[in-house]
N, C-alpha and C positions, 0 to 999 in steps of 0.2 A: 671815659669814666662813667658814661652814662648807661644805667640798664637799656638794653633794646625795650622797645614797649609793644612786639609783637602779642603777646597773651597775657592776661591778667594774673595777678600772684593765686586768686581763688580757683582759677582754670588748671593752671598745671603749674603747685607751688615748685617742686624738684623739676622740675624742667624736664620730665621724662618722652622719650619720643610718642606718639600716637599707635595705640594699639593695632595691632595688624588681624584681622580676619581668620577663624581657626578655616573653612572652609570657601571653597565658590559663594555657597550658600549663606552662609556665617554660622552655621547649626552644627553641632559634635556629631561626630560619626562614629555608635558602638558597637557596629555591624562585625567589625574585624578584631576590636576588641573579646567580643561574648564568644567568636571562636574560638580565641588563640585561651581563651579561659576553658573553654566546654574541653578543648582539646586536652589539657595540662591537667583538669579533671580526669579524664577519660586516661590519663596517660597514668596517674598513680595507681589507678583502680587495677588498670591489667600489669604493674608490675606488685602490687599487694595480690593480686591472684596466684601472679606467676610463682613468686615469693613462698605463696603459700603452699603450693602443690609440690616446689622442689625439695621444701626444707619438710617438709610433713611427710 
């Protein structure tokens, strides 16, 4: 009936696991991000061209 008294209630009141590491490093990585953006950019623009010259 007794709480465990492994961590304090201030430390982790919901008792949630310990955060895991987004990387090796611990730092975001938007390397792959800003492509798959530039890409989907790039991907509207040649079907708004395409678009344009078939229906024109």
């Amino acid at each position: 009936m007794d709480k465990p008294q492994d961590d304090s209630p201030q430390d982790n009141p919901m008792r949630h696991p310990p955060e895991q590491a987004s990387g090796s490093d611990g730092t975001p990585k938007f390397g792959r991000l800003l492509l798959v953006l530039i890409s989907a950019v790039l991907l509207i623009v040649v079907i708004t061209f395409a678009s344009e010259a078939y229906f024109s």
